[in-house]
Backbone as a ProteinNet text record, in pm:
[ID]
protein_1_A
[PRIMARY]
XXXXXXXXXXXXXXXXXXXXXXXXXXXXXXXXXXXXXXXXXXXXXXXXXXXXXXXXXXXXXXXXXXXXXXXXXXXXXXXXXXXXXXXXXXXXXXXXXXXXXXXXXXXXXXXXXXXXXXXXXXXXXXXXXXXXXXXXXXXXXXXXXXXXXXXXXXXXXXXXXXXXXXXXXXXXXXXXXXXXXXXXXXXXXXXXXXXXXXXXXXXXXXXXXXXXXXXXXXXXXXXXXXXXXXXXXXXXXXXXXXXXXXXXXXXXXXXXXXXXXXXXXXXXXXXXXXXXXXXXXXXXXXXXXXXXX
[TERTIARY]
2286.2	2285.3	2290.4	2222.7	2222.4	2292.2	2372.8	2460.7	2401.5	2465.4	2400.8	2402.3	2533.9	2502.7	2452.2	2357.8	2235.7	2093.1	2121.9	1996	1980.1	2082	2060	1975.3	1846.8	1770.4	1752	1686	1664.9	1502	1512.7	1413	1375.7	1233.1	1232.1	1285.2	1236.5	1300.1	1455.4	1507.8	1654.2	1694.5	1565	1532.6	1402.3	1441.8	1325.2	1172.2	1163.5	1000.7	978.3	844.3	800.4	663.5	597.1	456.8	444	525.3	464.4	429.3	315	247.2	335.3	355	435.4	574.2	645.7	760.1	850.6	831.5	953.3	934.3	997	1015.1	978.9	868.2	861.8	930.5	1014.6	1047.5	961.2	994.6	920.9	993.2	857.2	921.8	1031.4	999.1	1058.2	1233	1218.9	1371.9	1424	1362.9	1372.6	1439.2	1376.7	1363.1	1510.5	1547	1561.7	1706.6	1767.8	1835.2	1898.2	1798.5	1825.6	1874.1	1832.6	1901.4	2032.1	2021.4	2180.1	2297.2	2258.2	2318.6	2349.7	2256	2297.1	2200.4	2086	1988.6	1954.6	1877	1799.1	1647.9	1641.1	1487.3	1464.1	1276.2	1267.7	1193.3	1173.4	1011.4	928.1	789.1	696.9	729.3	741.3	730.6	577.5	571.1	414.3	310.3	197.4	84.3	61.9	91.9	51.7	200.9	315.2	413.9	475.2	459.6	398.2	283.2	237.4	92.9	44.6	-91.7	-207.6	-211.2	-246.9	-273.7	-137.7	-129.7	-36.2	18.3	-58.4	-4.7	56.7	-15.9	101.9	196.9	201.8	321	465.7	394.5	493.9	576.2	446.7	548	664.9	588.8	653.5	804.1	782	950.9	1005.8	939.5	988.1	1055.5	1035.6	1099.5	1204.6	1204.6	1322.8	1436.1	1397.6	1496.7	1485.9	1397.2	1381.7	1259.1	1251.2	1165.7	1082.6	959.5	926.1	1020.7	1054.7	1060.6	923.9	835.1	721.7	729	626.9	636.4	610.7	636.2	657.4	518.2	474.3	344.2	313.4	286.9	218	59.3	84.8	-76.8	-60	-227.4	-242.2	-253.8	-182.4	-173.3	-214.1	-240.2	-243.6	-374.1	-480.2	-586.1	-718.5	-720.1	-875.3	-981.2	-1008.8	-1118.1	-1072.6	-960.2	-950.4	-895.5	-940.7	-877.5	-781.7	-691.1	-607.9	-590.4	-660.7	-666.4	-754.2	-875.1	-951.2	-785.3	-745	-643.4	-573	-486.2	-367.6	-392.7	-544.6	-561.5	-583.3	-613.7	-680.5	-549.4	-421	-287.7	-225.9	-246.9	-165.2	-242.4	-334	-435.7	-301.1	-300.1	-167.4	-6.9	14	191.5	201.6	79.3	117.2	143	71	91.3	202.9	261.2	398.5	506.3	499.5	549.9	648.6	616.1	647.9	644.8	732.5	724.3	769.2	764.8	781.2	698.2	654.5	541.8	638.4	611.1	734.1	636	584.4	474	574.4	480.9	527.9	423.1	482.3	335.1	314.7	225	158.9	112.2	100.8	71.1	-96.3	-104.1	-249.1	-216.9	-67.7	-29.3	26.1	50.6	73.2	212.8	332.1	504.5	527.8	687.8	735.4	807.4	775.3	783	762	654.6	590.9	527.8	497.9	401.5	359.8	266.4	173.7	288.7	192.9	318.9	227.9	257.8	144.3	182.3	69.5	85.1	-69.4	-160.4	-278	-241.5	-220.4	-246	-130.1	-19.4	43.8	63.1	-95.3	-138.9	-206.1	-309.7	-354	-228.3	-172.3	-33.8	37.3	90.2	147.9	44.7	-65.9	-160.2	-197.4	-206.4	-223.2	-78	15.6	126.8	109.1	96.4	73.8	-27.3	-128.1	-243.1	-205.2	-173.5	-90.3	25.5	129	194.6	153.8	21.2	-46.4	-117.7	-170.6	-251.6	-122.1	-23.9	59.4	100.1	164.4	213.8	64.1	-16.9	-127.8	-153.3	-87.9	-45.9	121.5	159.1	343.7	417.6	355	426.3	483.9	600.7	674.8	681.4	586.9	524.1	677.2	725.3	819.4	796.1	854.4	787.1	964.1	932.4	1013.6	1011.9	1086	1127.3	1147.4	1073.2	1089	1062.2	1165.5	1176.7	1000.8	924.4	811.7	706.6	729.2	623.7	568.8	501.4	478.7	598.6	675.7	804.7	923.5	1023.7	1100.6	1230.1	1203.2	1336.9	1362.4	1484.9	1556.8	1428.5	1400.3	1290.2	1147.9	1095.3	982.2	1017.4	1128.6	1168.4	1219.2	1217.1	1264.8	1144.2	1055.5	897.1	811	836	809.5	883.2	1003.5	1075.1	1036.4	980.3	977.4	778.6	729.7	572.8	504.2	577.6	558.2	626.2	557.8	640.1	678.9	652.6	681.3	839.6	906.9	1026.2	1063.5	1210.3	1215.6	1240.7	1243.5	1322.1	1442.8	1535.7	1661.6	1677	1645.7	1626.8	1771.6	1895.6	2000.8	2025.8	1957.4	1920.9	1815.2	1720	1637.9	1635.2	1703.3	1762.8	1838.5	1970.6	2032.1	1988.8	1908.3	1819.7	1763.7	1698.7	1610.6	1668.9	1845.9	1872.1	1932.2	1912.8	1966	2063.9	2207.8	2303.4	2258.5	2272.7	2181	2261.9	2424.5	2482.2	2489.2	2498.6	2429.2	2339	2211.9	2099.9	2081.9	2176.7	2215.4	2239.6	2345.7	2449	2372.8	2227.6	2190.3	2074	2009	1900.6	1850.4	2032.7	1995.6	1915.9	1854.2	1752.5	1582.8	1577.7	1440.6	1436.9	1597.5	1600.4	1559.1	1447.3	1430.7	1421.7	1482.3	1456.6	1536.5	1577.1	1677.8	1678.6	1683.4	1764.2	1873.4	1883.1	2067.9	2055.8	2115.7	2188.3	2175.8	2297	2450.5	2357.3	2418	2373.6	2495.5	2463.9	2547.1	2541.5	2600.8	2494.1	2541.1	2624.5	2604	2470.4	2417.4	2304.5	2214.5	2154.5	2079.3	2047.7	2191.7	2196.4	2072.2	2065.6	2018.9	1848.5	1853.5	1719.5	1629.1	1734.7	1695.1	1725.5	1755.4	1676.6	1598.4	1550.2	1433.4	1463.1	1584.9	1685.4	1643.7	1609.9	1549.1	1439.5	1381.2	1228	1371.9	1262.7	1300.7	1349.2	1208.3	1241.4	1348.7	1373.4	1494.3	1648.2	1639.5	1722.9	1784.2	1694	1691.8	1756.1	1716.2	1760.6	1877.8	1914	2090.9	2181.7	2132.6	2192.6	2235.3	2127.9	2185.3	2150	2106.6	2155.3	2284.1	2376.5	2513.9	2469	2550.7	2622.7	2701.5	2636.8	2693.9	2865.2	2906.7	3014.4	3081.3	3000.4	3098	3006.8	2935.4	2846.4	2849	2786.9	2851.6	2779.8	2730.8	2708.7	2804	2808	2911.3	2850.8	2870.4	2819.4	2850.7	3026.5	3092.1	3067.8	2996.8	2980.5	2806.5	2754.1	2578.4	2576.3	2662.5	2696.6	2773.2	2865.6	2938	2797.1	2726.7	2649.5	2531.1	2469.6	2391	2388.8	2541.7	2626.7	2628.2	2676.4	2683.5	2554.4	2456.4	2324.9	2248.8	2342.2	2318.2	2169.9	2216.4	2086.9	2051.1	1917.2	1912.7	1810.7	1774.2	1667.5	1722.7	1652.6	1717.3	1800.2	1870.7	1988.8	1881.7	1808.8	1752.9	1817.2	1855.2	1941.7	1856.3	1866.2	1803.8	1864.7	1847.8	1913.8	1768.8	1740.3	1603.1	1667.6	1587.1	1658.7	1510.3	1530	1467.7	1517.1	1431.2	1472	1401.9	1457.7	1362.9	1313.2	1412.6	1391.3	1440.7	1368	1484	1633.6	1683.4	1853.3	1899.7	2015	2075.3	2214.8	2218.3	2390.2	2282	2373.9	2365.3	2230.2	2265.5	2134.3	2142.3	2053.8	2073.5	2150.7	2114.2	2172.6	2317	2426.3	2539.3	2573.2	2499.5	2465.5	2452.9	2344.9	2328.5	2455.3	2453.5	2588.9	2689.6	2756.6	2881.4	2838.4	2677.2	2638.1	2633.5	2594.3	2569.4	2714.9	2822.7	2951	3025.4	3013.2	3031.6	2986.8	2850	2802.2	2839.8	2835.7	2876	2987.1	3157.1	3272.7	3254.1	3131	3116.5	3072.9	2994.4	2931.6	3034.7	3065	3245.6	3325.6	3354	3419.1	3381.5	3256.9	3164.3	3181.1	3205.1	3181.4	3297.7
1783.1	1636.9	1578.7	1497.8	1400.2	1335.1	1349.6	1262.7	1155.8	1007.7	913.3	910.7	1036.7	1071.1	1186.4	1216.7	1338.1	1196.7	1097.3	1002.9	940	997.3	904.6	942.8	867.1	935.1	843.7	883.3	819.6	745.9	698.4	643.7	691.9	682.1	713.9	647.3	510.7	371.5	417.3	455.6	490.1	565.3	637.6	680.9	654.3	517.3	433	483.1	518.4	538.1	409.6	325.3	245.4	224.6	144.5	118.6	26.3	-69.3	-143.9	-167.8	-165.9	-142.2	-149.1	-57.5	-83.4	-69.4	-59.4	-46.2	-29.3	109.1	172.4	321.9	382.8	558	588.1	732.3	785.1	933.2	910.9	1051.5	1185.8	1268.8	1358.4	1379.9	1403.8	1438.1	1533.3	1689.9	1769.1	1736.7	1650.3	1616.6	1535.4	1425.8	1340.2	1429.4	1476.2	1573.5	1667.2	1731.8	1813.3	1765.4	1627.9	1570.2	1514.4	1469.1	1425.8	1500.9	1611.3	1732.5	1778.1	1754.1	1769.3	1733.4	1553.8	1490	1446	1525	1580.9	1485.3	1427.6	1310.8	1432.1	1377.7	1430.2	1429.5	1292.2	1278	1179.6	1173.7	1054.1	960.5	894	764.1	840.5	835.3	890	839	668.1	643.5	619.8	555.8	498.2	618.6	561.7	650.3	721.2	865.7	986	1011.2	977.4	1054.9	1180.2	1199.4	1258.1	1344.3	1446.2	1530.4	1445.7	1379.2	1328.7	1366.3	1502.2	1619.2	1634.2	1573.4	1556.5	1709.6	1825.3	1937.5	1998.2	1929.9	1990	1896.4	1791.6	1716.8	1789.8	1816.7	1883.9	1984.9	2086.6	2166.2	2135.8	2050.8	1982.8	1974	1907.1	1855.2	1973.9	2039.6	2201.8	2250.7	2301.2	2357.7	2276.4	2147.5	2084.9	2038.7	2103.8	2080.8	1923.4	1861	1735	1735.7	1577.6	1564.7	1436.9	1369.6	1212.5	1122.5	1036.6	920.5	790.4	803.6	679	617.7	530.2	466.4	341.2	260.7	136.5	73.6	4.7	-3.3	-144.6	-233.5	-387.7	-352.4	-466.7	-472.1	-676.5	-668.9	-786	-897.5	-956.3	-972.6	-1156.3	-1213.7	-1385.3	-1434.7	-1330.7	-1414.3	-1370.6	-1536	-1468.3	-1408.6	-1385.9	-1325.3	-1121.3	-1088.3	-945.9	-868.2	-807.2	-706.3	-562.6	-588.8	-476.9	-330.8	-383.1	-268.8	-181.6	-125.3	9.8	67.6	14.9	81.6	112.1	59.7	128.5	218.7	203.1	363.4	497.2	423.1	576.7	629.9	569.2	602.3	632.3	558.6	666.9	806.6	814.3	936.1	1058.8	993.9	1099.4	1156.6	1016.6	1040.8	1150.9	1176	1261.9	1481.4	1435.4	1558.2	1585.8	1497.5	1522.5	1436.9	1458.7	1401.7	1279.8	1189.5	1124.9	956.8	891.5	811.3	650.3	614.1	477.5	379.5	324.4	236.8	145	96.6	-45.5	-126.1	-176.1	-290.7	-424	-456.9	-586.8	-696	-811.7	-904.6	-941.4	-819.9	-871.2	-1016.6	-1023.6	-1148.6	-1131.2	-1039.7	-962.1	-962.2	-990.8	-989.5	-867.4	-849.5	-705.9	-764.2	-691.9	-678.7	-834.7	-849.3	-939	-1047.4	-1097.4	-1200.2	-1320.6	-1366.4	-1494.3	-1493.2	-1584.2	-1569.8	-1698.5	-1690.1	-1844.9	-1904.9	-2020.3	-2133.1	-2032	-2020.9	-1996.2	-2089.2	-2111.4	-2284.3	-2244.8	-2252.2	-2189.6	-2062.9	-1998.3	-1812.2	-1790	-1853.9	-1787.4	-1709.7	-1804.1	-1769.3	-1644	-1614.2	-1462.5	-1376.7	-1408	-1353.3	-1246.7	-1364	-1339.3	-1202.4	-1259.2	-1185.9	-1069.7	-1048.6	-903.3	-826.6	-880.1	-802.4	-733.8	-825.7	-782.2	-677.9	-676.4	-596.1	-451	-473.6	-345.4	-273.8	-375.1	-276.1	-267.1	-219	-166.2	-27.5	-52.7	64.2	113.3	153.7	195	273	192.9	252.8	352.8	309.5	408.2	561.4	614.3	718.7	745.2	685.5	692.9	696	586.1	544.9	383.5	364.8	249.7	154	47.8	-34	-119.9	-179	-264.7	-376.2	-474.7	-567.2	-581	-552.6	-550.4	-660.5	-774.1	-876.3	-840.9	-915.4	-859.2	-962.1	-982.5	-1106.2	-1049.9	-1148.4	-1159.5	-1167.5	-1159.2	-1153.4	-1271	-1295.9	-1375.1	-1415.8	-1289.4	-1327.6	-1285.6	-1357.2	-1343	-1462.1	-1559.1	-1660.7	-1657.1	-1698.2	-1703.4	-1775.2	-1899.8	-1975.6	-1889.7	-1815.7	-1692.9	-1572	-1520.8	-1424.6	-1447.5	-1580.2	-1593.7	-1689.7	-1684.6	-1741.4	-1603.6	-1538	-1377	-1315.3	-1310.6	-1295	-1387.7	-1484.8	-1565.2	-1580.9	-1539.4	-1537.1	-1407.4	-1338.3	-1183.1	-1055	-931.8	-841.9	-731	-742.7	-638	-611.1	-505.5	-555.7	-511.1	-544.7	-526.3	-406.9	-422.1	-313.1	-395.6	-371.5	-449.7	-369.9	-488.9	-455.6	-559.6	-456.7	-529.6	-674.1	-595.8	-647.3	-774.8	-770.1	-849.6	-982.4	-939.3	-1028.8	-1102	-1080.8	-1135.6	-1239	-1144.8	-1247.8	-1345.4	-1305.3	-1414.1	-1506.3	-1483.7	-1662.5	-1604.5	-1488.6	-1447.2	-1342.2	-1420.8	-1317.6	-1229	-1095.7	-930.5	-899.7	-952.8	-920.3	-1027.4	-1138.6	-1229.5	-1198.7	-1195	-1127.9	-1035.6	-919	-836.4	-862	-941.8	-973.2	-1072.5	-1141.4	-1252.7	-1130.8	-1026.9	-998.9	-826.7	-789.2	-607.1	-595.1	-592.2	-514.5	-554.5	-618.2	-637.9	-518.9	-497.2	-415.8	-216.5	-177.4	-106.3	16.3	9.2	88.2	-8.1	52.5	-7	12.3	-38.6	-23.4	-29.4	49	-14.1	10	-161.2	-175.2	-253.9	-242.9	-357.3	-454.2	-542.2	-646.1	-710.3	-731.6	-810.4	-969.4	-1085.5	-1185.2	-1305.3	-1273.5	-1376	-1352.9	-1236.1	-1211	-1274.8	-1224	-1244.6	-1417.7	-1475.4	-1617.3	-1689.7	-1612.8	-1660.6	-1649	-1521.1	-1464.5	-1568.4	-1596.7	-1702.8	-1824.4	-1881	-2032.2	-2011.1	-1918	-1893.7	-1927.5	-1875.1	-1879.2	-1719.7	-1660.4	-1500	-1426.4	-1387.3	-1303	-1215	-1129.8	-1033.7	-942.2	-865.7	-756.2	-795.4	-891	-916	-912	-948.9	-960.9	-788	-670.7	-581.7	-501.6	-526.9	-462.7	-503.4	-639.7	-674.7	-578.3	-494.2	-450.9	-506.2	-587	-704.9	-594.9	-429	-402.2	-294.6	-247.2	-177.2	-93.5	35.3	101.7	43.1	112	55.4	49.2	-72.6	-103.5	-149.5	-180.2	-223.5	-385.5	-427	-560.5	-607.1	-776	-840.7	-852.8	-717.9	-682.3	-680.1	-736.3	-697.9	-551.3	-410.5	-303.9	-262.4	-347.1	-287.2	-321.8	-476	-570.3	-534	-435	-459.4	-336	-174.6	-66.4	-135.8	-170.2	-214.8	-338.5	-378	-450.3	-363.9	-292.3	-166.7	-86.6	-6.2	70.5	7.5	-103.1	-203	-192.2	-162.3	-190.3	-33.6	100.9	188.3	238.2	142.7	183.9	328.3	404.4	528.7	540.7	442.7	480.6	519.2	547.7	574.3	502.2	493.8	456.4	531.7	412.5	431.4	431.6	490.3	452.4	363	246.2	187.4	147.8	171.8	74.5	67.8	-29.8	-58.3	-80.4	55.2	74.2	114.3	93.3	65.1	168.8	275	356.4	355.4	341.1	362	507.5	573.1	751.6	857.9	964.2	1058.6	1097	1048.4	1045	1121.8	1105.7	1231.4	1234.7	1403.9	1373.2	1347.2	1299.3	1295.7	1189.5	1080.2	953.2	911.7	825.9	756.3	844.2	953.1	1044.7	1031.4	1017.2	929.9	804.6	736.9	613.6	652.4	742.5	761.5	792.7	943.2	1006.2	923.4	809.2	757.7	665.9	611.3	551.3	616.9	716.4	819.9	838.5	870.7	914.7	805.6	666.9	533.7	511.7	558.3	509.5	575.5	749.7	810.3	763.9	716	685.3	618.3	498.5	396.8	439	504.8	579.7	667.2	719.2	824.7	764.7	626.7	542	425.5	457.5	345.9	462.1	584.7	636.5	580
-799.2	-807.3	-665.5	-656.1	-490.3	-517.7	-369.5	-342.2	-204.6	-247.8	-150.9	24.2	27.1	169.7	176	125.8	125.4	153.3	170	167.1	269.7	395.6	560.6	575.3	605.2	705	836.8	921.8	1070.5	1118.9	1167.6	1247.1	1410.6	1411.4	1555.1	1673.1	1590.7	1717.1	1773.3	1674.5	1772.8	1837.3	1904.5	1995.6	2109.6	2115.2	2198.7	2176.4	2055.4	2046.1	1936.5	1997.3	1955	1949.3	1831	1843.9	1939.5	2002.9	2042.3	2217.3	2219.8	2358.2	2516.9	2567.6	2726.4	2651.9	2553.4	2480.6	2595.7	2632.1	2664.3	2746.6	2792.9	2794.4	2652.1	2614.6	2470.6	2443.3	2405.5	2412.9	2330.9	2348.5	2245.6	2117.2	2024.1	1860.9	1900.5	1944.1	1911.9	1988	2095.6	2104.1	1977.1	1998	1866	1740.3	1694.1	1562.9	1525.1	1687	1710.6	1690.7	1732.1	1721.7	1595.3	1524.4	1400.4	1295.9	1346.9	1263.3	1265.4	1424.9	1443.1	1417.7	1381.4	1345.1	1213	1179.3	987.1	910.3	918.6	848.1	793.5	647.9	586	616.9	677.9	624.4	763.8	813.1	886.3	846.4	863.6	886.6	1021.1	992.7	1053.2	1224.9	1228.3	1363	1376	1495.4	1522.8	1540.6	1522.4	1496.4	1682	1626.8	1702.3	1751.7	1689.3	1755.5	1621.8	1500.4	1420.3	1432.2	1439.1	1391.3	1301.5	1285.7	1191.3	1078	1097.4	1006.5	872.1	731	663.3	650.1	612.7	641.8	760.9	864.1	985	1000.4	977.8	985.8	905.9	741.3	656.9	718.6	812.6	857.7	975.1	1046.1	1196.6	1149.4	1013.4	958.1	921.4	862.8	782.3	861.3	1013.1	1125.6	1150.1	1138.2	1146.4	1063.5	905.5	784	762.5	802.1	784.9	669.7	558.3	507.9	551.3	510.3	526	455.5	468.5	367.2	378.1	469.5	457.2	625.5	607.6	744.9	769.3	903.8	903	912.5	855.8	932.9	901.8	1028.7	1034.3	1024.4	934.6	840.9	861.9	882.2	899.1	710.6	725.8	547.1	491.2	593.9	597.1	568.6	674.1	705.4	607.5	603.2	428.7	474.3	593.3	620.2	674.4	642.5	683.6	528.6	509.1	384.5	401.1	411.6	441.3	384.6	252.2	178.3	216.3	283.4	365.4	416.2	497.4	634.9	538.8	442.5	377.3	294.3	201.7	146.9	188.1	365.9	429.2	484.8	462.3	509.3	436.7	292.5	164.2	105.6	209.2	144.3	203.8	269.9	352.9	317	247.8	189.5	121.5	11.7	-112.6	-43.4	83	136.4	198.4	306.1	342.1	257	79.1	-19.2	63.8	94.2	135	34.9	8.2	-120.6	-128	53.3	69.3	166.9	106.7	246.5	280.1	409.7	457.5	524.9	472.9	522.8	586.3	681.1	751.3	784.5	787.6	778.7	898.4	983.6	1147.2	1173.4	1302.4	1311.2	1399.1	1408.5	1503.9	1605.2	1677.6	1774.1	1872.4	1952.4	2016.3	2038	1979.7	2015.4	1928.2	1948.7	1892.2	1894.2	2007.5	2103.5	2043.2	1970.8	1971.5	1850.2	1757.5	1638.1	1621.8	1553.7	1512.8	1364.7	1325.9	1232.5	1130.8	997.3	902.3	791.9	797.6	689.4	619.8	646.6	452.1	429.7	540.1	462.9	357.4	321	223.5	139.3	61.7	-104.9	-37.2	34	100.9	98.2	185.9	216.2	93.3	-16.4	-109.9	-232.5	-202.2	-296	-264.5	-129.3	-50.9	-78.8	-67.6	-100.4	-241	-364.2	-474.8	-490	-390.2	-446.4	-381.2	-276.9	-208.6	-225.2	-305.6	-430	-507.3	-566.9	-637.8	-632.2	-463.3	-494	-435.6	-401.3	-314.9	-495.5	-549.9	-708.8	-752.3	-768.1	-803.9	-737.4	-667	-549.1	-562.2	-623.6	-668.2	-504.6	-469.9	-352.5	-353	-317.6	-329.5	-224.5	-245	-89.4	-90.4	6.7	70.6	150.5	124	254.1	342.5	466.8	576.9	639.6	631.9	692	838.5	938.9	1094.1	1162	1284.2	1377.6	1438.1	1461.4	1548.8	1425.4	1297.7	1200.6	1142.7	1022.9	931.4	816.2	791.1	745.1	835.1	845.4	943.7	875.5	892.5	830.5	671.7	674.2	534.4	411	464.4	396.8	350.3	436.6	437.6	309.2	353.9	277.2	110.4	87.2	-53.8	-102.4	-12.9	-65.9	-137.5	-57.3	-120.9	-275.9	-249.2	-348.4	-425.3	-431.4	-544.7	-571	-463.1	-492.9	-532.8	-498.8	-541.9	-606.2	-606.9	-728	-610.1	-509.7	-446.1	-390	-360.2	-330.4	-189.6	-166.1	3	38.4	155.9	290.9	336.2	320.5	352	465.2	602.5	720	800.5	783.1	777.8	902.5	1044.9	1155.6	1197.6	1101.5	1156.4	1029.4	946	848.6	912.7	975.3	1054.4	1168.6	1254.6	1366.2	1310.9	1207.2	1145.1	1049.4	1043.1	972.2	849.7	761.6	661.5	680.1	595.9	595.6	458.4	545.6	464.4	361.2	348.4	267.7	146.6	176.4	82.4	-56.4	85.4	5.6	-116.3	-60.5	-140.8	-275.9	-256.5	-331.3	-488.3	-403.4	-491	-560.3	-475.9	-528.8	-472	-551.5	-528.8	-629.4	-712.3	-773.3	-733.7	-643.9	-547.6	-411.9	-368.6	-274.7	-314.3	-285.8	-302.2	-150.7	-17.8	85.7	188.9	284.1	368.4	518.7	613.2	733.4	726	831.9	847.6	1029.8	1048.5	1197.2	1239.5	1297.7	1305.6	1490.2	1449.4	1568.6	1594.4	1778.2	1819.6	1772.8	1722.4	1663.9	1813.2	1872.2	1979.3	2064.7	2114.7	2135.2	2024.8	1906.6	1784.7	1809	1813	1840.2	1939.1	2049.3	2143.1	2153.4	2057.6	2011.2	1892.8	1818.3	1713.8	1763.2	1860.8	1911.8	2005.5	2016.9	2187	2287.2	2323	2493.1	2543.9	2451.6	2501	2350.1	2404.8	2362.4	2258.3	2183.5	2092.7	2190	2295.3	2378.7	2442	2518	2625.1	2513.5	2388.8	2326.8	2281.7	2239	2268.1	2376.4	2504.5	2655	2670.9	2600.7	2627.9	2571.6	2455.2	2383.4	2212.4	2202.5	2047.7	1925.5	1946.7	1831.1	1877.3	1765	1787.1	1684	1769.5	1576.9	1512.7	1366.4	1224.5	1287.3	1239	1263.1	1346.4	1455.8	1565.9	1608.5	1499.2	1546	1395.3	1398.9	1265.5	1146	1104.3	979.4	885.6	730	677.5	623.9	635.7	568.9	471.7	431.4	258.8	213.4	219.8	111.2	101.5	175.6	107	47.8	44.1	39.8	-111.5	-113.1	-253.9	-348.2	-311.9	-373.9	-419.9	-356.5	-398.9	-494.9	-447.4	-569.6	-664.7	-682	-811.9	-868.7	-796.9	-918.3	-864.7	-903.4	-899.5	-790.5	-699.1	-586.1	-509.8	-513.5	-537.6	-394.8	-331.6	-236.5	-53.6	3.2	118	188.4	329.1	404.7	556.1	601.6	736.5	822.6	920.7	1030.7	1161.4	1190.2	1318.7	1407.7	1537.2	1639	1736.5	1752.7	1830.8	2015.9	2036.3	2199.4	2273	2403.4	2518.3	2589.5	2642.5	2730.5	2908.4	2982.5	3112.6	3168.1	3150.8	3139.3	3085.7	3063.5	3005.5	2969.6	2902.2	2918.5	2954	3102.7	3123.7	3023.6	2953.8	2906.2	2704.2	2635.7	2531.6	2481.8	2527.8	2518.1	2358.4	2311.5	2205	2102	2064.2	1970.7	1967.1	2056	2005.7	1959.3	1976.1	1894.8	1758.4	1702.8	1568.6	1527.8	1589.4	1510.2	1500.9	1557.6	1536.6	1404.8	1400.7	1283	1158.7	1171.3	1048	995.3	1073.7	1037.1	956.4	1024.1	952.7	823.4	816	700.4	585.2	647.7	537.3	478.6	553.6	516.1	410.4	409.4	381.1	195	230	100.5	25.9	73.1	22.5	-78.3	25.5	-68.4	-144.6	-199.6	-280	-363.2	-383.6	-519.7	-633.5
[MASK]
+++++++++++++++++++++++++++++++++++++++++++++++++++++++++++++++++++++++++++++++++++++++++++++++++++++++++++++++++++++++++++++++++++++++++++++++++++++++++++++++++++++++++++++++++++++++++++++++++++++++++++++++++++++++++++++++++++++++++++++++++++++++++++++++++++++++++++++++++++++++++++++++++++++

């Protein structure tokens, strides 16, 4: 029988690997990997395209050597504008899940923009918006893969107002992205609280919110908000984590526990490097889970 701390898994970002252009230092998978294991995750998210093997069978094994499995990957898809169809790109990407059994898409609504700095108003694309979601948890279910929409500062959805236009225009359900919920105006535990059975896949990580603050009136960029340090491990920044962990449980929630902290590296870490960050997160969360049974 699984137990819910058999369901941490990790992200690459919290180890400064990012899609987004000039990011950062990239570290390598096999440190990456190598790490995550160590630190006792089950499972990862792919991470941006080419830090993963292509190849869904060599990927399987990439993880195999590492006792790691997939859980899915993050991926901004352009979803607003009536003249682009998103659906080519996402089938030629779920052609892939069923090989490294992998069973969660986390879609985000791009803005065609490079990083996450700045975004346009969106005022017609909605109804696009809303309808591409629907059609893409579709074919995503037709492949027995479970699409998500990931609420993310720099996107098309991002504020409290955005995110319950969705919930209420569409069937698809979230990525409870504890962090950028926060930045973006919604308390994550709230949320929870009004609408755990939409939450189907999760982040988890904790933000500083006096930083976040400053991020959400545009006194500093996303990235600069980042380099300050505005995300923390679980627990030591103003997430409530018992109350979205006790709201979950309450509606027998069965899907993964991502670990994120979105970090910026300039070089190789000497000494331990992000990987203590996780582990003190992972150890938290588990407590957290222990005593939700």
């Amino acid at each position: 029988m699984t137990s819910s701390t058999d369901k941490i898994a990790g992200a690459p970002i919290s180890w400064g690997v990012c899609e987004v252009p000039g990011w950062a230092y990239q570290l390598s998978p096999e440190r990456v990997l190598t790490e995550m294991q160590q630190v006792g995750l089950a499972a990862t998210e792919f991470g941006p395209d080419g830090f993963l093997p292509s190849d869904p069978a060599a990927m399987a094994r990439f993880l195999a050597v590492h006792h790691l499995t997939a859980v899915g990957g993050f991926t901004p898809v352009v979803l607003h504008e009536p003249g682009h169809d998103p659906a080519p790109e996402i089938e030629r990407l779920l052609e892939g899940y069923d090989a490294a059994h992998a069973g969660t898409l986390v879609l985000s609504a791009a803005t065609g923009r490079d990083g996450y700095d700045t975004r346009p108003d969106l005022e017609a694309g909605w109804r696009t918006l809303l309808a591409n979601l629907d059609r893409l948890t579709g074919l995503a279910a037709a492949r027995g893969v479970r699409a998500v929409l990931h609420p993310h500062v720099g996107t098309m959805v991002e504020r409290g107002e955005e995110v319950q236009r969705v919930l209420e225009g569409s069937v698809i359900s979230l990525c409870l992205d504890t962090g950028h919920l926060l930045i973006g105006g919604t308390d994550p535990a709230e949320l929870t609280r009004q609408a755990p059975d939409r939450v189907a896949h999760t982040h988890f990580k904790d933000v500083d919110d006096q930083i976040a603050a400053q991020v959400r009136s545009g006194r500093l960029t996303y990235t600069e908000g980042v380099r300050r340090g505005m995300y923390r491990p679980l627990g030591r920044g103003d997430v409530d984590f018992a109350a979205i962990v006790s709201h979950l449980r309450g509606r027998d929630y069965g899907g993964w526990y991502v670990l994120e902290q979105d970090t910026i590296l300039t070089e190789e870490p000497r000494g331990e490097g992000p990987v203590a960050d996780v582990r003190d997160s992972a150890d938290y969360l588990r407590g957290l889970l222990t005593a939700a049974r």
